[in-house]
N, C-alpha and C positions, 0 to 999 in steps of 0.2 A: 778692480773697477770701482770708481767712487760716484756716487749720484747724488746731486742734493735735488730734495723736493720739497713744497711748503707746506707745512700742517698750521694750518692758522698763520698765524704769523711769523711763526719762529721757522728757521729754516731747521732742515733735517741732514746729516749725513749720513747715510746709507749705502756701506760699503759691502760687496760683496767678498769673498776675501777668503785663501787657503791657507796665509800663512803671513805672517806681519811684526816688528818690530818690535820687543820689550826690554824695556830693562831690569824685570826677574829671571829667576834663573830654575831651568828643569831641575827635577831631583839629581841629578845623576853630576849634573853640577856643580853639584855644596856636599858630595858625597855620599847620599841615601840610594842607593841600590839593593834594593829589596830584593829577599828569594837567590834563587840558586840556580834558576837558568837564564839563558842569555834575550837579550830585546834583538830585534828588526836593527837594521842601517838603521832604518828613522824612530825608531822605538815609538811605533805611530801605528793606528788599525790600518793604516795605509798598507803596510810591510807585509799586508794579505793584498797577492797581487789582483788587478782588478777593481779594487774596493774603493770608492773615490767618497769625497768631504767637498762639502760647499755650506759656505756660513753666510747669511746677511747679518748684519752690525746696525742697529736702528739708535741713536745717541739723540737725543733732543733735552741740557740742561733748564734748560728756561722754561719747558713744559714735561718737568719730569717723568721723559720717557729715558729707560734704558733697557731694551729688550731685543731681540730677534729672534733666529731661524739658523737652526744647522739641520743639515741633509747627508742622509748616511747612502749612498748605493752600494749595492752588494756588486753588481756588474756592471760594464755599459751598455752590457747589450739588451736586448726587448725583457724588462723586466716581467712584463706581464705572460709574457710565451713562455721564455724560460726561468721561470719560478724555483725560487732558491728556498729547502729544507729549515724550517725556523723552530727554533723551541722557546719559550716563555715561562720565565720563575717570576713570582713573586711573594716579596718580603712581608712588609707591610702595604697592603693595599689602599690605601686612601691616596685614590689620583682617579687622571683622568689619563686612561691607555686606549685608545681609538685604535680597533683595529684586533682587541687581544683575545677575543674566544675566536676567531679564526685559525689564527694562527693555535691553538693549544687545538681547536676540533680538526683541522687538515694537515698543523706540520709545516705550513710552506708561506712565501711572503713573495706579494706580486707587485711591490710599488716601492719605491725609496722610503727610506724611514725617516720621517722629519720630526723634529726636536723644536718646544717654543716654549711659550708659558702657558696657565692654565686657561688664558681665557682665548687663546689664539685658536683652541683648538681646530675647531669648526671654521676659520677660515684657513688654516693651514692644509686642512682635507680639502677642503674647497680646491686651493694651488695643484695640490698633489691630482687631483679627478681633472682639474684644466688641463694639467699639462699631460696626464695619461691619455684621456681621449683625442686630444689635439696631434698624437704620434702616427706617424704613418700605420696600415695596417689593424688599427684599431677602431675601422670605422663601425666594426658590428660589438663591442662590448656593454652589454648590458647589466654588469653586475663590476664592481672591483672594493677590492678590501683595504683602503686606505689604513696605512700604522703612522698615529700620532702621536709620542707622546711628549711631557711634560713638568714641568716643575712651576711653583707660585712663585714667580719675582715682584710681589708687588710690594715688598720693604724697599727698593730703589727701583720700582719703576710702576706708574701710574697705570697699574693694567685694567682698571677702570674705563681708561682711555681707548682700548681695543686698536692702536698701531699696527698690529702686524695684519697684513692683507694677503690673499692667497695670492697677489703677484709677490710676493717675497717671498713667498715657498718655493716659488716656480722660478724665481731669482736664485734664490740656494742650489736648489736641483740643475740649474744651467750650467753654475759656476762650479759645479763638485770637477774635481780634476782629482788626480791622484798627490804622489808625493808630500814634502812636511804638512802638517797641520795647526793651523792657528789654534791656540791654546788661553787661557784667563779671560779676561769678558769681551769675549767675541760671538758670534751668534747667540744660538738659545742659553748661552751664560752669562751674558751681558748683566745681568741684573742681579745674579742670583748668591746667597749669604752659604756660606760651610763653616760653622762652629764657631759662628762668630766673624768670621774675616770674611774679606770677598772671594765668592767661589766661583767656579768657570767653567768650562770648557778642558778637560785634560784628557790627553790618553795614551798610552804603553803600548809594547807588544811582545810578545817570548818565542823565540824558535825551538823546536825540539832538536836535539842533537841528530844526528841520520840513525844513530843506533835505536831511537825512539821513534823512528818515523820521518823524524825530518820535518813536520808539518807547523808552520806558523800560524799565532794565533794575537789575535789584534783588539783592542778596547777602547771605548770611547765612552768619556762619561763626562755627564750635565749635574753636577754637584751644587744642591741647594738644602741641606739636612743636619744637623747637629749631633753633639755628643760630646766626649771627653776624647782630643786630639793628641794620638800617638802617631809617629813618624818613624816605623822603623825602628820598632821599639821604644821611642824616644818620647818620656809623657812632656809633650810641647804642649800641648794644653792648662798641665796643671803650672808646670813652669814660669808659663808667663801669665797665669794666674785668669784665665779665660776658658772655662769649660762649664757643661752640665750638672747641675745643682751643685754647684761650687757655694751657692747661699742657701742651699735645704730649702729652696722655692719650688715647688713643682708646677711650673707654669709651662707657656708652650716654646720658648724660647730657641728648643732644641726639634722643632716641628720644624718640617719642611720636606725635601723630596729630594730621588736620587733614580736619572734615568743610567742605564749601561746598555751600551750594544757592545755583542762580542761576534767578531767576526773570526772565522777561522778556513783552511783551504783543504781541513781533515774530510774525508767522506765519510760523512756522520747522517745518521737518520733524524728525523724531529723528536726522538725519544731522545737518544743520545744527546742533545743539542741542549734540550728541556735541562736534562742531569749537568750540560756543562754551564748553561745560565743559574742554576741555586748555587754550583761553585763561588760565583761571582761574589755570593755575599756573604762568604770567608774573606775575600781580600775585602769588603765594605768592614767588617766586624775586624779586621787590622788597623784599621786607621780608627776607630775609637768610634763608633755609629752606636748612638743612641736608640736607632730604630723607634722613634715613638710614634704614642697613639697616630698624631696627627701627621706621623709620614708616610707619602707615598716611594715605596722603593722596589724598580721594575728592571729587568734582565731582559733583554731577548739576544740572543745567541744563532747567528745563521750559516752555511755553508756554503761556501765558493765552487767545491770541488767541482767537476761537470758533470761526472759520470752520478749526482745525485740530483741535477735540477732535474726541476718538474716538465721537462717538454711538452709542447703539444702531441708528441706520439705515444712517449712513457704516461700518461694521463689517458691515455685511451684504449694502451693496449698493456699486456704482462709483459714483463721486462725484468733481466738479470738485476740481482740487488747488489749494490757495491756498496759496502758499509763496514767500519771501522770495526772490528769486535769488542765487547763490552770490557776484553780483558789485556786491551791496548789504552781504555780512557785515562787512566789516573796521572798519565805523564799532561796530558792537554788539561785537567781535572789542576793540576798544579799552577799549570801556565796561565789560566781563566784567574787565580787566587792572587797570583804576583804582578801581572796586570793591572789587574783594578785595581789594588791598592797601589801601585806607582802610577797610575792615571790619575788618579784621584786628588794625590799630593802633586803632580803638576798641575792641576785643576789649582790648586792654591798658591800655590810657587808663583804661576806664568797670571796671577792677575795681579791688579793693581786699584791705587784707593778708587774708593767716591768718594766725593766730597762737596756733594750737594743733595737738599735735603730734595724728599718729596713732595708732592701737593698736601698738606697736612700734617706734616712730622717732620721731622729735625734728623730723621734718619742718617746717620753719618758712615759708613762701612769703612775699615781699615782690612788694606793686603795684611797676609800674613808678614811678619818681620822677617823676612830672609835672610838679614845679616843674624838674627840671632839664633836662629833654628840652621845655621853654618857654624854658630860658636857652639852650641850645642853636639853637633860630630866631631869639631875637630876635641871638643874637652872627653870626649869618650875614648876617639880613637887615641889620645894623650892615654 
């Protein structure tokens, strides 16, 4: 669905969107298959059944806006009744996670999880609390724990400007369907820089063989954060001669932020879930993450299973525990690592240039070079 609306005088397009045309290419494409177990059909947080994506796309060149909105749901059904088991790792803290001493004090997540930039935040809550209350059956809620989080895109996009409105949270959250997922600057990746190049919107997924459970496990991640970029081993960073204090500067360059959600359909408790989100940033610390001062870098990790949502009767009364044992995790403990690091690199792969500046800078972003990070596997596998 495409809407144009006017922001001043420029017109806007404002595409709600699952899935959409590029001419980059996934890792899996040019040969980078990371790890040792196998992806989903769609190698997408999708391929955890149930789990739906909805992105808004907000482009305005003439008034340097590039920013939006992606929306994670865990189920389609009453998120707030049946509340799904969350656990929360983080890296380096400097961000803004709306929503995150809840989930670490109870374990559970009762609203879609929206993704923007840092200053959206507070109207992207806004969408999320319209469109919760506005659901049937929710006429008596007096309390709800919106999860927002975020990254700063404001090297290509005027987040000065404040663009994103809680109707385009509530536009993501309409639009999440299941199946492919749009990847490169598409929603809350629209804007946002990874190590240099434009970074985006990427995500993965790994099945466990049936000898291991069988249990699939899904990632999504909003890459906006720097460092020295490895690919599977491969220092594409130093190569093409673009990485963290490459000139002995220790400036912030390599500052920015990195949201992941990881979905999975294991019946895992919020402890368990906690331990498979810090996984996460082993496949971050693959790809070359600098993790600096000035990043925010955030995990939450939630559970599909059923027999672990929070019901309104399991919430009121004792109820059998159905939970994964501690000495079944390290197969999903794997799948969380090889994930994010191949989300991460289609995060980079699946965007494409700017090439217009901001209100007050000359800001220029180049895609990563895909043909040569292609010539780079094929001169290995040689």
């Amino acid at each position: 669905m495409i809407l144009v609306r006017t922001l001043g005088t420029a017109a806007m397009a404002i595409a709600a969107m699952t899935s959409t045309a590029h001419t980059q290419d996934r890792a899996r494409e040019i040969g980078i298959a990371p790890g040792v177990l196998e992806p989903g059909p769609l190698n997408a947080i999708t391929d955890v059944a149930g789990v739906l994506v909805g992105q808004v796309t907000l482009t305005d060149p003439e008034a340097s806006i590039r920013t939006g909105v992606t929306a994670i749901l865990p189920h389609d059904g009453d998120l707030y009744a049946d509340k799904v088991p969350a656990g929360l790792a983080v890296g380096n803290g400097y961000g803004k996670l709306m929503g995150a001493t809840q989930i670490r004090e109870l374990g559970e997540i009762e609203t879609p999880i929206v993704l923007t930039n840092t200053m959206a935040v507070p109207r992207a809550a806004d969408g999320i609390l319209d469109w919760t209350l506005a659901r049937p059956g929710h006429e008596d809620i007096r309390s709800l724990n919106m999860v927002v989080g975020e990254t700063n895109d404001s090297r290509l996009n005027d987040i000065r400007a404040r663009t994103v409105t809680p109707a385009h949270a509530v536009d993501a959250i309409e639009s999440a369907t299941g199946g492919a997922v749009a990847e490169g600057n598409v929603g809350a990746g629209n804007g946002t820089v990874a190590f240099g190049w434009k970074g985006g919107i990427g995500t993965s997924s790994r099945r466990l063989p049936e000898a291991l459970g069988g249990w699939t496990l899904g990632v999504l991640v909003q890459t906006n954060y720097g460092g020295v970029l490895q690919m599977d081993g491969l220092p594409v960073g130093e190569e093409l001669g673009q990485y963290y204090l490459s000139d002995h500067v220790a400036d912030d360059r390599a500052d920015g932020s990195i949201m992941i959600v990881l979905a999975t359909d294991a019946p895992l408790s919020g402890r368990n879930l906690e331990r498979l989100a810090h996984r996460t940033f082993a496949g971050l610390a693959r790809t070359g993450a600098s993790m600096t001062n000035g990043s925010g870098d955030y995990a939450i990790a939630f559970s599909t299973h059923r027999d672990v949502r929070r019901t309104p009767q399991r919430r009121t009364e004792v109820s059998p525990i159905t939970d994964l044992p501690n000495g079944r995790m390290s197969p999903l403990f794997q799948a969380a690592i090889e994930a994010t690091e191949e989300a991460i690199y289609n995060s980079l792969l699946m965007a494409e240039d700017i090439d217009y500046p901001v209100v007050g800078s000359d800001a220029v972003v180049h895609a990563l070079p895909v043909d040569r990070v292609r010539a780079m596997v094929e001169a290995r596998e040689r």
